[in-house]
C-alpha positions in Angstrom: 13.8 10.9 -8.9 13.0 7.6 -6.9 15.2 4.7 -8.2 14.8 2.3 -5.3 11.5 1.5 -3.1 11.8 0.2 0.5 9.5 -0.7 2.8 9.2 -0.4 7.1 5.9 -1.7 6.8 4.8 -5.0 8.1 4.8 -8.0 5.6 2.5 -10.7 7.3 0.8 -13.5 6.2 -2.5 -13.5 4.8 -4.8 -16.7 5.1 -7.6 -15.7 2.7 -11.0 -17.3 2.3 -13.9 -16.3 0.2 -17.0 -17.2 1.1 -20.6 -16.7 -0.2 -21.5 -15.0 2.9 -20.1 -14.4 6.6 -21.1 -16.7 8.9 -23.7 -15.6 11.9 -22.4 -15.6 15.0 -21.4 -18.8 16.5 -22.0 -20.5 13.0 -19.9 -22.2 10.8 -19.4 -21.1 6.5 -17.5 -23.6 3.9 -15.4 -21.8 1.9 -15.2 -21.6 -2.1 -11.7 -20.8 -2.0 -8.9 -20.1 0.4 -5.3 -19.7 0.6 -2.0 -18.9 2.5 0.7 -16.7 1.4 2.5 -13.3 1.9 0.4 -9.7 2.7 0.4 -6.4 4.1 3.7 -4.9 2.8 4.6 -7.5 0.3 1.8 -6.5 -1.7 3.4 -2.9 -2.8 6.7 -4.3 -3.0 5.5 -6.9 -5.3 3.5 -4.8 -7.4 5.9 -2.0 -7.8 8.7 -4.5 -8.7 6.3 -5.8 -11.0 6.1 -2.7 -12.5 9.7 -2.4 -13.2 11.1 -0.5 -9.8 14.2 -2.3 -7.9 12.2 -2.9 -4.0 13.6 -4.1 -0.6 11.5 -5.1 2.4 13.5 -3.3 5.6 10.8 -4.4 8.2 11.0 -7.6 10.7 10.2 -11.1 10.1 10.6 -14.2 11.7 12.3 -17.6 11.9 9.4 -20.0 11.8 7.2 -21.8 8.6 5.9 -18.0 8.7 9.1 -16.1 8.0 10.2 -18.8 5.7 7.5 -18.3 3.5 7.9 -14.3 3.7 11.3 -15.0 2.5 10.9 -17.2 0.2 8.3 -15.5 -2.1 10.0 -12.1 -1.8 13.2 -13.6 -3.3 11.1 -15.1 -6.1 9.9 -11.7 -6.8 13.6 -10.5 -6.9 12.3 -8.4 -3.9 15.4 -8.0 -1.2 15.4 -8.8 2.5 17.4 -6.7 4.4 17.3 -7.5 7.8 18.2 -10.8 9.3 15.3 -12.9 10.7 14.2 -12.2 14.6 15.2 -14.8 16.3 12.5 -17.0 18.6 9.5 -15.5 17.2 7.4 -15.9 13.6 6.3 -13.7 11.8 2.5 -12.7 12.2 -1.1 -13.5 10.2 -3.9 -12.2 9.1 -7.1 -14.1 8.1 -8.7 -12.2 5.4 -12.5 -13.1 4.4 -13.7 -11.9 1.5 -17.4 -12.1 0.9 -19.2 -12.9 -2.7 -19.9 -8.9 -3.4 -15.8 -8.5 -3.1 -15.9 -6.5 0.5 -13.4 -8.0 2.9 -13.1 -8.5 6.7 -9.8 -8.6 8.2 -8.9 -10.5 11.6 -5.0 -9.4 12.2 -2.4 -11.3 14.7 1.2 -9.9 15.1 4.2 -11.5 15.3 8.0 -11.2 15.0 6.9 -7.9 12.1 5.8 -5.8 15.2 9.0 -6.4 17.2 11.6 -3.8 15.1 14.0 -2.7 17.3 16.3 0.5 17.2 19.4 -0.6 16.7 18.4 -2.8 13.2 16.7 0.5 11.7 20.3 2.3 12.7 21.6 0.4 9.8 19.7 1.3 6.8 20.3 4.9 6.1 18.5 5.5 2.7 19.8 8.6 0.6 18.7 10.7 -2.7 16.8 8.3 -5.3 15.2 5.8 -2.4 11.5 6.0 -1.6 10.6 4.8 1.9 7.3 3.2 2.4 5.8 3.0 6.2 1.7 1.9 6.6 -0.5 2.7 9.7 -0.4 -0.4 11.0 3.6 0.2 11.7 2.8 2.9 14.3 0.9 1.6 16.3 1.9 1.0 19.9 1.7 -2.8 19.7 3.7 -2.9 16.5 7.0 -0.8 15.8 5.7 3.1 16.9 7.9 3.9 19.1 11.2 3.2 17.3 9.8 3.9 13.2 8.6 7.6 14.4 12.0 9.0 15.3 14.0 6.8 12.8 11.5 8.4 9.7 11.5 11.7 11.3 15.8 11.7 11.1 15.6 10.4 7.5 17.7 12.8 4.9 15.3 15.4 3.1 16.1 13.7 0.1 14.1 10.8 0.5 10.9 10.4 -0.3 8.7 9.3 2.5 5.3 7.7 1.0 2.7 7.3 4.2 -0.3 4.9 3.6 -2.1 5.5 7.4 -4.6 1.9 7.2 -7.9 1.2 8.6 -6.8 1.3 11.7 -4.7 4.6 11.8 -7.5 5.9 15.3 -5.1 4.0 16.8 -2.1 5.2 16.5 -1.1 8.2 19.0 -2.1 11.2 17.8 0.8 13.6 18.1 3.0 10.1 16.6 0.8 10.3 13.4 1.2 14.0 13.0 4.9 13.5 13.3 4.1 10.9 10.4 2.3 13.1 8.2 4.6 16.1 8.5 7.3 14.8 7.0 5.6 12.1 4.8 6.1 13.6 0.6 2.8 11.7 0.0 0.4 10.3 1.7 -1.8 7.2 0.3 -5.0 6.4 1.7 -8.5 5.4 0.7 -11.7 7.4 1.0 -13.0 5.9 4.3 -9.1 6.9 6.1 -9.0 10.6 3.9 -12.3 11.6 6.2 -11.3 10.1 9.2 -7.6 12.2 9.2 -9.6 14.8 8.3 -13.0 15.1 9.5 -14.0 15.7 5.8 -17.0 13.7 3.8 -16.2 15.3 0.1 -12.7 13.4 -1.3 -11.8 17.0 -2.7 -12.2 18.3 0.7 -10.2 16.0 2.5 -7.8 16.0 -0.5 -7.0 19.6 0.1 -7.2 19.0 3.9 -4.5 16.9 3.2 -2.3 18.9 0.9 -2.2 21.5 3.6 0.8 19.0 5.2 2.4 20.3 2.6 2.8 16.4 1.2 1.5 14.9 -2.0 -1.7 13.1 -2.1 -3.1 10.2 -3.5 -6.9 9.5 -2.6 -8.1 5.9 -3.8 -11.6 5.7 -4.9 -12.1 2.4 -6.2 -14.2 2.0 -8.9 -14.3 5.8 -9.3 -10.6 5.8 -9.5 -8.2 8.7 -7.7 -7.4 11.7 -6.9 -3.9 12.9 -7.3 -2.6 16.1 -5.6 1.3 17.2 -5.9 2.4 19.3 -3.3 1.8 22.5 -4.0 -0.3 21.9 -7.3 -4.1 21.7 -8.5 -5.7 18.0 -7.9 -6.4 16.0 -10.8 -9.0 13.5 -11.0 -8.3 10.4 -12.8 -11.2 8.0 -13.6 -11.0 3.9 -13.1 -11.6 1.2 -15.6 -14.6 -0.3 -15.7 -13.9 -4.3 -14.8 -15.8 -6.7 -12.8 -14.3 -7.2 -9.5 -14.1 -10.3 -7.6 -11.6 -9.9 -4.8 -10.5 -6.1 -3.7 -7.5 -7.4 -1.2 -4.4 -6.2 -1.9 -5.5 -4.0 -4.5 -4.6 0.0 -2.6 -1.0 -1.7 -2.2 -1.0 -2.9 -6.1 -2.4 1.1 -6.9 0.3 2.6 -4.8 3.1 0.3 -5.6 2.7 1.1 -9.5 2.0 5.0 -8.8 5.8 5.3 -7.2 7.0 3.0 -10.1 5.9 5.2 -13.0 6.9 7.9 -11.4 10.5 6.3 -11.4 10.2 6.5 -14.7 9.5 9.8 -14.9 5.7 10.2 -15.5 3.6 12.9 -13.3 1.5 12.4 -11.4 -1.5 12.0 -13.3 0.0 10.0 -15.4 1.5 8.0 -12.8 -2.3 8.3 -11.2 -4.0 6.5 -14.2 -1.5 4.3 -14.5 -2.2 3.2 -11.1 -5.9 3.0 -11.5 -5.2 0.4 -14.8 -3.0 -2.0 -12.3 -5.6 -2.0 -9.5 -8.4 -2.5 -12.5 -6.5 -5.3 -13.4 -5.9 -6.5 -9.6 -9.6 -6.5 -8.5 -10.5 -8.7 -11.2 -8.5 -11.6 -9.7 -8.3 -13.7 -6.9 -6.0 -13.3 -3.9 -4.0 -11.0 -2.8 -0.7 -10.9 -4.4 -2.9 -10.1 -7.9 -1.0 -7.1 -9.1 -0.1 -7.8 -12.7 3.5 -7.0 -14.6 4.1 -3.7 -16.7 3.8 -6.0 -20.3 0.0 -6.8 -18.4 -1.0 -2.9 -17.5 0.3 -1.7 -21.2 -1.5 -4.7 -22.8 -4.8 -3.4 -20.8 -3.7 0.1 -21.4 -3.9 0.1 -25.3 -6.8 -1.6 -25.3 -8.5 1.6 -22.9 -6.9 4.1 -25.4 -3.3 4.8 -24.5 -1.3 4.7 -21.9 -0.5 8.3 -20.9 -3.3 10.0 -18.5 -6.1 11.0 -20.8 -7.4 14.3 -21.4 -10.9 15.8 -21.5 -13.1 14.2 -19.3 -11.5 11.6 -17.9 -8.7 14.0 -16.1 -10.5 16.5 -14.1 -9.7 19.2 -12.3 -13.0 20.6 -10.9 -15.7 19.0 -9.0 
């Protein structure tokens, strides 16, 4: 049972604009809306606190107007810091465009979250009841590779290693991502990352190319919804809500984040899956990135969709 999420990923800050269309090369676009505040990691934490489960942000940050801001937001989301700030170095951006049909384009520039060193993971040594969360962009050479891949690969069996690999997850070293998934309980990821770890176009195919890790699986599809795959069980299917969507950043971390909190509470994983599907629904429909909404928000939405356990008939499938 997970009673306690933490997170080695990377919590950055995203500088958001959105913008009718991109700009052509060398040109210039005015914005219709922009903003500054905390990303990457931060969004899972925040949404699964959100949802209810106690989180704690174990990954690097820094000492500048950056890190303060990291901070600062993840203590108003009762979220807990648990390593002390890096000294000399602030913690990293990333400018996130997103264009008027909802697609994003992501410039990324690291800073004191890619400089984790040994010694600081040596003391955190989570036990039974603590989910550990660690993203692709963690493992890459540049970022916190070489000292995360050990440290997760020592962890005690009793905790629950959930592995979202990232767009950019061709760049981590192969035999270090295998390492990854081996011991990972489930593995996140959206359709685009399921085929390339796989090599497979159908989701169901790269699904069960995935369970063969012997890991859980959780398989975003947007507005399709999920696909949810318990180690050593049949996949379920679990169809989204339909909702108009104006901004899709942050909304895999606010799917994931609530998956690992209702499955604190003791749901499955289809209902856990659905669940899931309802916050990111509800996330896509607003703007920004930290848009994952509370558990009173996803039941509210939930009763008015028809309940709020995973449906039966044909919107839980189990053949495709």
């Amino acid at each position: 049972m997970i009673e306690r999420l933490l997170s080695v990923g990377n919590v950055i800050i995203d500088i958001t604009a959105h913008l009718d269309h991109l700009p052509v090369r060398g040109g210039d676009v005015l914005a219709d809306e922009s903003s500054i505040g905390p990303g990457g990691s931060s969004n899972l934490l925040v949404a699964a606190r959100r949802q209810g489960l106690p989180a704690g942000y174990a990954g690097a940050h820094g000492t500048g107007p950056f890190g303060e801001l990291v901070r600062a937001a993840l203590a108003e989301q009762d979220v807990d810091v648990l390593l002390e700030p890096t000294a000399g170095a602030d913690t990293g951006y990333c400018v996130a465009i997103t264009d008027s049909g909802g697609e994003r384009t992501f410039v990324t520039a690291f800073g004191a979250e890619a400089t984790l060193e040994a010694a600081q993971l040596a003391r955190l040594t989570p036990r039974s009841g603590v989910a550990v969360h660690v993203s692709g962009y963690g493992l890459l050479a540049r970022t916190n590779g070489a000292v995360l891949t050990p440290w997760l690969g020592a962890l005690d069996p009793e905790v629950v290693l959930v592995f979202d690999p990232g767009p950019l997850l061709t760049a981590i070293d192969a035999e270090r991502l295998q390492t990854v998934l081996r011991r990972a309980d489930w593995i996140s990821c959206n359709e685009d990352e399921a085929g390339l770890l796989t090599g497979e176009s159908k989701p169901v195919d790269a699904v069960a190319a995935l369970a063969r890790h012997q890991s859980g699986v959780l398989l975003r599809l947007g507005a399709q919804g999920c696909l949810v795959q318990p180690a050593g069980e049949a996949a379920d299917w679990l169809e989204g809500f339909p909702v108009v969507a104006v901004d899709s950043n942050g909304a895999g971390d606010a799917h994931t984040g609530a998956f690992l909190a209702a499955l604190a509470r003791g749901a499955t994983a289809a209902e856990a899956a659905y669940r899931a599907n309802a916050c990111a629904a509800l996330a896509v429909s607003r703007r920004g990135p930290a848009t994952a909404p509370s558990e009173e928000e996803v039941d509210a939405f939930l009763d008015i969709a028809g309940g709020a356990a995973a449906p039966s008939g044909s919107e839980a499938r189990t053949e495709y």
